[in-house]
N, C-alpha and C positions, 0 to 999 in steps of 0.2 A: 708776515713773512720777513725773516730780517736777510741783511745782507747776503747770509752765507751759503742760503739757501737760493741764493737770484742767480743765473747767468752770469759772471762777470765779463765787463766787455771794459776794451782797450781803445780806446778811436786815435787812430797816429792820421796827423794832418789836420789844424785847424785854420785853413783861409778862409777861400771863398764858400766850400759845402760841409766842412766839420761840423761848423758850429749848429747848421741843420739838422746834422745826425746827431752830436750829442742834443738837442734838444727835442728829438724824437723818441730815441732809445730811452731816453730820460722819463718820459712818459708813460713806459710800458711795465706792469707790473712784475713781469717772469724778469727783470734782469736786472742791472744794476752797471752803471758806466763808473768803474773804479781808476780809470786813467784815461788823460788827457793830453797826447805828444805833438811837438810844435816844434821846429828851431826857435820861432820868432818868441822870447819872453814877454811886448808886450801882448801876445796874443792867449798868451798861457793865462795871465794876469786877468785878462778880461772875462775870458772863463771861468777862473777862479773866483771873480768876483760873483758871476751867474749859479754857478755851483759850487758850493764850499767845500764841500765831500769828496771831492775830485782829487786825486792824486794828479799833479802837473810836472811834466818832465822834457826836458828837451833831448833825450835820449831814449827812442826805442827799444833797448838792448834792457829797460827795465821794466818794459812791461813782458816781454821775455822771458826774464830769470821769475814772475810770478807764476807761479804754478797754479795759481786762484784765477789766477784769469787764461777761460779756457775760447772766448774768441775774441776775436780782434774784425776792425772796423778798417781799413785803408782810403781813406781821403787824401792822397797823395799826387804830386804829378805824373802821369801816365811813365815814363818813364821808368822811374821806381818801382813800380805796382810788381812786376816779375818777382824780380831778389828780394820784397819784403813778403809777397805772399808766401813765394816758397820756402821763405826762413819759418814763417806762422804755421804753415802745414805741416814744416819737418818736425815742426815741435809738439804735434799732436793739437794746433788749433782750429776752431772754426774760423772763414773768414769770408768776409763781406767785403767785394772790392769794388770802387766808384769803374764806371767804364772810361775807355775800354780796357779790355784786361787788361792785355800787354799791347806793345807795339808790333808784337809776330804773331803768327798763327804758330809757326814750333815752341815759342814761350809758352801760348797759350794752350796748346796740347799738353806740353808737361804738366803742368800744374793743373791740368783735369787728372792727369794719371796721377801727379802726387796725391790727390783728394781723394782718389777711391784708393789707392793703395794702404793709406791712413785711417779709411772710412770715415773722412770729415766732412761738412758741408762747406763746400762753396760755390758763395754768389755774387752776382754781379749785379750792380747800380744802375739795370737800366729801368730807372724811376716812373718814364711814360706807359709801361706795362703793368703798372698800375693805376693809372688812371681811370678814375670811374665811366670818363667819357672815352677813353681806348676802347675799355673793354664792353662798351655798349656798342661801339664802332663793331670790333670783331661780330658781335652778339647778332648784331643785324646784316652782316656780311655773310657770315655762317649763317641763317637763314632763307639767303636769297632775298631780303627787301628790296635788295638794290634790283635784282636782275644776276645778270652775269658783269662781271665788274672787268671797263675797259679798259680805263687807265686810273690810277691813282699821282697828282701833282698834290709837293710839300717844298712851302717855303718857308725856312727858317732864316733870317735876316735880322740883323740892326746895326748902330753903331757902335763895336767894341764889341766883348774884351776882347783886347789884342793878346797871342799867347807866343812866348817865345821858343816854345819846344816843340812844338806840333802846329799842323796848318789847319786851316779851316776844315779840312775832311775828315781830320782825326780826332779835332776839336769837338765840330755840331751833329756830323754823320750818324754817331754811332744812335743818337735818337732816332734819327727817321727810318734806318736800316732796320731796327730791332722793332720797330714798329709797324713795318709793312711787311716785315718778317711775320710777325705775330697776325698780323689782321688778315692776314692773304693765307696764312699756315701754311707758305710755303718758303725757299730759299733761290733766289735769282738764278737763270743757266748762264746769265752774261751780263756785266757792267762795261760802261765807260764814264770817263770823267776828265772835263776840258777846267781849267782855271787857273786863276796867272794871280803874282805877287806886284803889289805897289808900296807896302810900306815896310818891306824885312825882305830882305836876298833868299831866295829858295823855301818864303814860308807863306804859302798863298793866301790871299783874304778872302777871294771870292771863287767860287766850283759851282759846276754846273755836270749834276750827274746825271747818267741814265740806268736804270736795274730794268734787265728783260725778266719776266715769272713766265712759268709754263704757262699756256691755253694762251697765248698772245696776250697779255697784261704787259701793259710799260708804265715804266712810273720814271718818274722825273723830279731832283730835288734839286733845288736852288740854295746855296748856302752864302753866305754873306757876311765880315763885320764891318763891313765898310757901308753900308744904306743907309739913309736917312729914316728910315721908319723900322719899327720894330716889329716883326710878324710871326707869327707860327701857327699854319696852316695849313691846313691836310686839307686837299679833297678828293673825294672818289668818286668814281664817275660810274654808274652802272649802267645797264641796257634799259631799266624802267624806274630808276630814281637815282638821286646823284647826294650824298653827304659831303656839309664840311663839318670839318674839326677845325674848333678855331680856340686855342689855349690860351689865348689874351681875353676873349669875351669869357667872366667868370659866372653872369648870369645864364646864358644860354650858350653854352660852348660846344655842343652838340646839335646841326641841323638837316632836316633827312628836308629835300626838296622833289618834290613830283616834277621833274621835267627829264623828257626822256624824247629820243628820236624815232619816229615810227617810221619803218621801212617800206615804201610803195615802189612799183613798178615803174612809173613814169606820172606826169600830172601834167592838165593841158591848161588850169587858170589859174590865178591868183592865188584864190580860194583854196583850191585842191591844194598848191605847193604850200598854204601856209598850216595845212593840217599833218603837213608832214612831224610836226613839232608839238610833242604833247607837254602845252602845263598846267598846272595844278598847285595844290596849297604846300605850305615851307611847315613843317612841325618841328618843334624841341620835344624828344623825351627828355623824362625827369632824371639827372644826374647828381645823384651824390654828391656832397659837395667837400668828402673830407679829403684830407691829405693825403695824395699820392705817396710819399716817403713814410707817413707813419703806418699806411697800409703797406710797404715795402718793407721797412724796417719790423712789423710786428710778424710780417712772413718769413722773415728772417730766424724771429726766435721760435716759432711754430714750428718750423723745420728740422732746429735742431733739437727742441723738445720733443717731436714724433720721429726723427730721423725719417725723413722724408727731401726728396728732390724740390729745390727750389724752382720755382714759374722761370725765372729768369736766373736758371744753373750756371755752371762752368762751362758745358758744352752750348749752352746758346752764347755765352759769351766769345767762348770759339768762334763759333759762325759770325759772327759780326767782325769780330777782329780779322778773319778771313775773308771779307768782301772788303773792309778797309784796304788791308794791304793789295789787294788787286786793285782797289781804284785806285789808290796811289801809285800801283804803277803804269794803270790807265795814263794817271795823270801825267806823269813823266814822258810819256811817249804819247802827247801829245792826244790823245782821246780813243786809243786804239779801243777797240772792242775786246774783251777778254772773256772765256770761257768759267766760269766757278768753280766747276769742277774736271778739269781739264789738265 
């Protein structure tokens, strides 16, 4: 299959997650990454070096004017991601945006409507919804393995990156949202969110959220780039077994644990009170071990080769951007409780 016949893709933004996605997209046989946009020239250069075949520009207004290149890739700062998605849409492109989408939820409606009114696809980079150990997590949830599932805690923490445009909620949230979004199938009826800034004026480091789900489920995330330790950890807690998700363990990063509370009447010894408490053996299922993003990126071009809705669309990307912008303004007001769809 030669070029002409590949998907052409455009990736604008090469820092911290471009270079990811060109070297994913790179690997997939239906496409072909024909440009490569940057300001920074020596980042172009370094790419350049990795793939020669690349067209390098510090000017997105040239992958634009190609009419051969019919999607585009947005690795940009949240900021940006609006005005360039909907310039890519208006122009008849597909596009792939890193989250969150925008920083509104009316940004981010528009440009679900520019994408059907276009009939294009777009999706969002939320990468953890492909993970082989998410989607065992969901698998066994939807099941019932766990029981009824009480609460779900995730803490995401280390030290750094420090971001200058956005706070830690807009920063780390949008994984844990779009992930207990997905595992629970369902969308919070209320957040709050308490966290304070120490090293930048009005751009917090550390949050401490709460999401209410139907049927009494709370979940609780702890965001941080100020900790001395680096963690990412889910766990959920059911009625008759409790999973963690633990994204740093690469050998066993999924573990379902038999310990669960059994509900008695009253208990008059020791004995009796310590049978309250049932445990049992800790199991890994077997997790895949490939690439979240290449499994994202190659559902990317699957999608638009079947014209098909992507796992992680524009309207999920909505709902996420929509419980952002309330905790933020949780956060502003101090931890008030707020309604989701209210």
């Amino acid at each position: 299959m030669n070029n002409k016949t590949k998907i052409n893709i455009g990736v604008i933004g090469c820092g911290y997650w471009g270079p990811n996605l060109v070297r994913n997209f790179s690997k997939i046989d239906n496409c072909f990454v024909k440009y490569v946009c940057d300001k920074k020239e020596s980042r172009l250069r370094w790419i350049k070096s990795l793939y020669p075949s690349v067209c390098i520009t510090k000017n997105y207004k040239d992958i634009l004017k190609d009419r051969h290149v019919t999607t585009v890739v947005i690795a940009t700062p949240t900021p940006t991601h609006f005005p360039l998605v909907r310039e890519f849409l208006n122009t008849g492109r597909n596009v792939l945006s890193e989250k969150p989408l925008t920083n509104t939820s009316q940004e981010a409606n528009l440009l679900v409507d520019l994408a059907q009114k276009h009939k294009k696809i777009l999706m969002v980079g939320h990468t953890y919804l492909y993970s082989p150990g998410i989607v065992k997590l969901k698998e066994i949830i939807y099941k019932r393995e766990l029981g009824k599932i009480i609460y779900i805690n995730s803490i995401r923490v280390n030290l750094g990156i420090f971001q200058s445009d956005i706070n830690v909620v807009s920063d780390l949230a949008p994984h844990d949202i779009s992930v207990i979004n997905f595992i629970l199938d369902k969308m919070p009826n209320y957040v709050s969110c308490t966290g304070s800034a120490h090293y930048k004026k009005d751009v917090e480091d550390v949050a401490f959220i709460n999401l209410y789900y139907p049927q009494n489920i709370i979940t609780h995330i702890h965001l941080s780039w100020i900790d001395p330790v680096k963690i990412r950890r889910l766990t959920a807690v059911g009625s008759e077994k409790m999973a963690v998700y633990n994204d740093l363990d690469f050998d066993e990063p999924l573990k379902i644990i038999e310990k669960s509370v059994k509900k008695i009447p009253y208990y008059k010894t020791y004995g009796e009170f310590k049978m309250i408490y049932k445990f049992g053996a800790i199991h890994s299922p077997y997790i895949d071990n490939q690439e979240p993003l290449y499994i994202e990126c190659s559902h990317f071009i699957e999608c638009i080769l079947n014209n098909k809705q992507p796992l992680t669309s524009g309207e999920l990307g909505l709902q996420v951007v929509r419980v952002l912008e309330l905790l933020n303004k949780s956060l502003q007001e101090k931890g008030r409780m707020i309604k989701v769809n209210g």
